[in-house]
N, C-alpha and C positions, 0 to 999 in steps of 0.2 A: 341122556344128552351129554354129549361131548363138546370142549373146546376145541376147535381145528385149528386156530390163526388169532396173533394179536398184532396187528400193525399198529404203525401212528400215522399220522397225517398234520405236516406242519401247515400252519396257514400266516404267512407275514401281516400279522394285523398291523398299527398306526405305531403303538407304544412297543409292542411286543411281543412274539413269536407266540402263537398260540400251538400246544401241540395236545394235539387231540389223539385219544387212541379207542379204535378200534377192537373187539372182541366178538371174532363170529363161533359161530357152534354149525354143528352137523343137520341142527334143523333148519331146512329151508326159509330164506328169509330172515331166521332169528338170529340177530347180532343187539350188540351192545357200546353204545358212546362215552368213554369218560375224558378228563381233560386233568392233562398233569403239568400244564403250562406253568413253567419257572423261568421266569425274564434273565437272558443273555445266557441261560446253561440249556439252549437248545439241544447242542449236540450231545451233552452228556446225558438229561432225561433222555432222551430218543434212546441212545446204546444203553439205559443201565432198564428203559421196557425191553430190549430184545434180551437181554441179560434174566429177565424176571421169564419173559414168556417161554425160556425153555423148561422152566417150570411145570408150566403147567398147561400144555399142551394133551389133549386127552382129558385132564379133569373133568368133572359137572361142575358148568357154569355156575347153579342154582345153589352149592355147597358153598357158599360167599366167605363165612367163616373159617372153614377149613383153609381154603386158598389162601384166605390174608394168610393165617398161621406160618400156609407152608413160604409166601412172600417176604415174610418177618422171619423166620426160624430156620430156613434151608440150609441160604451159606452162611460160610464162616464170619463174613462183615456183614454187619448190619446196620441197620439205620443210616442217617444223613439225608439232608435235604433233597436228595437228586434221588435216591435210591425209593425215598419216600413220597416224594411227588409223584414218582415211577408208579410205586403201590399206589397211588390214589387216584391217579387213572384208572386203572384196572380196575380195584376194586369199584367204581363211581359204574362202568360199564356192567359190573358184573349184576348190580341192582338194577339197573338201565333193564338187563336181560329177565331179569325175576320177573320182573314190571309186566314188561310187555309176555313173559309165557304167562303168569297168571291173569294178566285182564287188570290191573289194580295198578295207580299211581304209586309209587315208591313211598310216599309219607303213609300209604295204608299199610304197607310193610310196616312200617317202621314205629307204630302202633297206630297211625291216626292223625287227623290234624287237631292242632291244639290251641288255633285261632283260626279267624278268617280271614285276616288282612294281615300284610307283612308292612312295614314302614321302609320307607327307604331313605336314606340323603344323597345330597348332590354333590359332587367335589367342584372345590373353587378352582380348580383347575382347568376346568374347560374340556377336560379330554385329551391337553396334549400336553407332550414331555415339557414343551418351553412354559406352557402356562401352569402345571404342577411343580416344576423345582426355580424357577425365576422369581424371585419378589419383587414385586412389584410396589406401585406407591399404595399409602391407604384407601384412596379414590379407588382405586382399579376394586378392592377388597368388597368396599360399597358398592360397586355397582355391580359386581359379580351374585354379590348374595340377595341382591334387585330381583335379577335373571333367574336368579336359580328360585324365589320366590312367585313368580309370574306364571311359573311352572308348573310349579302345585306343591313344590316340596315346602315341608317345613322342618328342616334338618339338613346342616350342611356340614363338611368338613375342608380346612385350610389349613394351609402348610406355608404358615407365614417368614418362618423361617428361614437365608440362603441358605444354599451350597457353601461349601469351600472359603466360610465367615470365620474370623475369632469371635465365635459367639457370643465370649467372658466378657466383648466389649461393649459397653455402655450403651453407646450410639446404634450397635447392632439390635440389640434387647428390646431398647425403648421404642424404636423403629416398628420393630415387628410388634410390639403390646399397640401401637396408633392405626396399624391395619386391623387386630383385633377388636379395640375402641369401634374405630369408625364402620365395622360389621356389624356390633350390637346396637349401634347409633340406628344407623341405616334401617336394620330391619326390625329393632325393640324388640319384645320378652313373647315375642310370639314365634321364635325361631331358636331350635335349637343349635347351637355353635360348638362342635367338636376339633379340636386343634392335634394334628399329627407333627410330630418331632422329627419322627424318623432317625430316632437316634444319634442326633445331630450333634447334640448337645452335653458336654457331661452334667452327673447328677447337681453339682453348683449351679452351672447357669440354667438347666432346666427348673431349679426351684427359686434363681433368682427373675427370671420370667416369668413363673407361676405366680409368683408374688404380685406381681404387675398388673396380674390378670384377675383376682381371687372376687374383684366388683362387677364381673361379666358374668356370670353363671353359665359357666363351660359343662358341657355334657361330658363329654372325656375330655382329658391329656393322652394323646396316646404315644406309647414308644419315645420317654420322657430321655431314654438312656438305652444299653444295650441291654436287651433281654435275659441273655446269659451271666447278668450281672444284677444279680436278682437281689441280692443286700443293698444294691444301689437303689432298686426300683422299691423296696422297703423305705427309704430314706424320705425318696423324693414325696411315697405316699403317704407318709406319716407328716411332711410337710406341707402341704399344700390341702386347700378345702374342697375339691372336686376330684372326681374320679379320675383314676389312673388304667388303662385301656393298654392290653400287650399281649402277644400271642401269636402275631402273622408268623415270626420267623421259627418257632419253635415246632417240634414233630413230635407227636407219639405220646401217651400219656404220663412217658417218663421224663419225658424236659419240661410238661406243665406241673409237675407232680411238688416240685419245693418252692415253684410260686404260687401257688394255693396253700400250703400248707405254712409260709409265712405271710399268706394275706400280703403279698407284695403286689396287690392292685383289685380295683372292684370288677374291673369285667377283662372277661380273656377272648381272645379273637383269634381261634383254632382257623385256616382255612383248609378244609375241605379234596383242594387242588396238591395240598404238600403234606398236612397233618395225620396220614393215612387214608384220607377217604371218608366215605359217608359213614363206613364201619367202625372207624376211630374217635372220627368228630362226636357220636355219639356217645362215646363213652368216656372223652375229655370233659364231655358236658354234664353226663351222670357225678363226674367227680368235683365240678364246679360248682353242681348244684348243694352236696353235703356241705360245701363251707360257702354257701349263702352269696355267690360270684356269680355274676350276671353274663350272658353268654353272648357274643354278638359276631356272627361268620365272617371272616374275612373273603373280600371277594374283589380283587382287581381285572382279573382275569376274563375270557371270553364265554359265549350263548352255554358251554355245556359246563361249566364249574358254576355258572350262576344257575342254572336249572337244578343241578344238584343241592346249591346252597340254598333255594328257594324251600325244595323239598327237607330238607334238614333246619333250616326255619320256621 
């Protein structure tokens, strides 16, 4: 079995360009769907797949290992988010293809499933750009985590935080800890509340908000500070009494590799769409699991990076 052709296929979703790639082979019918969706670097994943796929054009789809190798190790530059979200398309199709030549869902590759039910949360955002980065009042927070409870979920995530705020200030802080408040008010100790930063914040006001916070019992903090600022992300976790959540922006098991090994947070969030793929995510996770760090997939993305994450799940 042969590669013949890797396209992509963009699709203008609501938030952000979804791009999906495409991996056909020589045997009739038999192709493969990954998705290396990276918000606003459309054009550049698109050229750095056609960039990969002269690779390996010819290959055996079903040699999934080799391929990454030769997608990691070919040319002279390596890595970066674009080149790697690139890889993890591919590689995501190239299991896609395993899948369907053997008869067997992807997780039976991948040894098996290891539960039966996956959990999910809801974002208080609603699903759109204005309602994920606008704060809102606390009411709005209350009534958000109503909805998302009505639902069936019992786990959500908020982003109480603005944009473009002097965080450091007082007014802003305490602000954002009474939309927190009034969530755990609202839906009591029967819902989980994880709070994303999105690196808003430096490691001071992130741990003078955490402070604020420490009589809610938050499932994570996530992305308290920048990730690549991992003595910071040390700091914040050794202050604060709730887990510390980070990992979307990072690739490859070499940028997770000194925040596991400083214990600079309790759970990492490889995704799947950027971190290499389903071939990498698995082995970010083997190395999460020796230092007792809980794993939880990042997934903002569209139908084929969530299929993947489910199966990696």
């Amino acid at each position: 079995m042969k590669i013949t052709k890797i396209e992509t296929l963009v699709v203008n979703a609501r938030m952000r360009n979804w791009v999906l790639v495409k991996v056909e082979t020589d045997q009739s019918g038999l192709y493969g769907w990954g998705e290396a969706t990276l918000e606003w670097k459309t054009k550049s994943v698109v050229g750095a797949v056609e960039d990969l796929a002269v690779l390996l054009i010819g290959q055996d789809p079903r040699r999934i290992e080799h391929i990454w190798q030769i997608m990691h190790r070919q040319y002279f530059w390596r890595g970066g988010i674009t080149n790697m979200s690139a890889m993890s398309g591919i590689d995501q199709a190239l299991w896609d293809i395993k899948g369907k030549d053997l008869g067997k869902p992807v997780c039976e590759l991948l040894g098996g499933p290891v539960r039966d039910t996956l959990r999910l949360y809801d974002h208080l955002g609603g699903g759109s750009l204005e309602g994920m980065y606008k704060t809102g009042e606390a009411e709005s927070y209350a009534e958000r985590i109503l909805e998302s409870m009505s639902r069936g979920f019992t786990a959500v995530k908020a982003m109480p935080f603005p944009v473009a705020e002097l965080v450091e200030n007082a007014g802003v802080i305490k602000q954002a800890a009474k939309c927190v408040e009034a969530m755990r008010k609202a839906a009591g100790d029967g819902v989980d509340i994880a709070l994303d930063l999105h690196a808003r914040t430096t490691p001071a006001a992130a741990i003078q908000f955490g402070r604020l916070l420490a009589d809610y019992n938050l499932y994570w903090y996530e992305e308290p500070c920048w990730p690549e600022h991992i003595d910071a992300l040390v700091e914040v976790s050794r202050a604060l009494p709730f887990p510390i959540a980070t990992g979307e922006r990072l690739v490859g098991r070499w940028e997770f590799r000194e925040l596991l090994e400083k214990r600079a947070c309790s759970i990492i969030q490889p995704d799947v769409s950027h971190c290499g793929g389903i071939s990498e995510a698995r082995r970010i996770a083997a190395m999460a699991e020796t230092y007792s760090i809980s794993v939880a997939c990042h997934n903002p993305q569209g139908p084929v990076s969530t299929a993947a994450s489910l199966h990696v799940g």
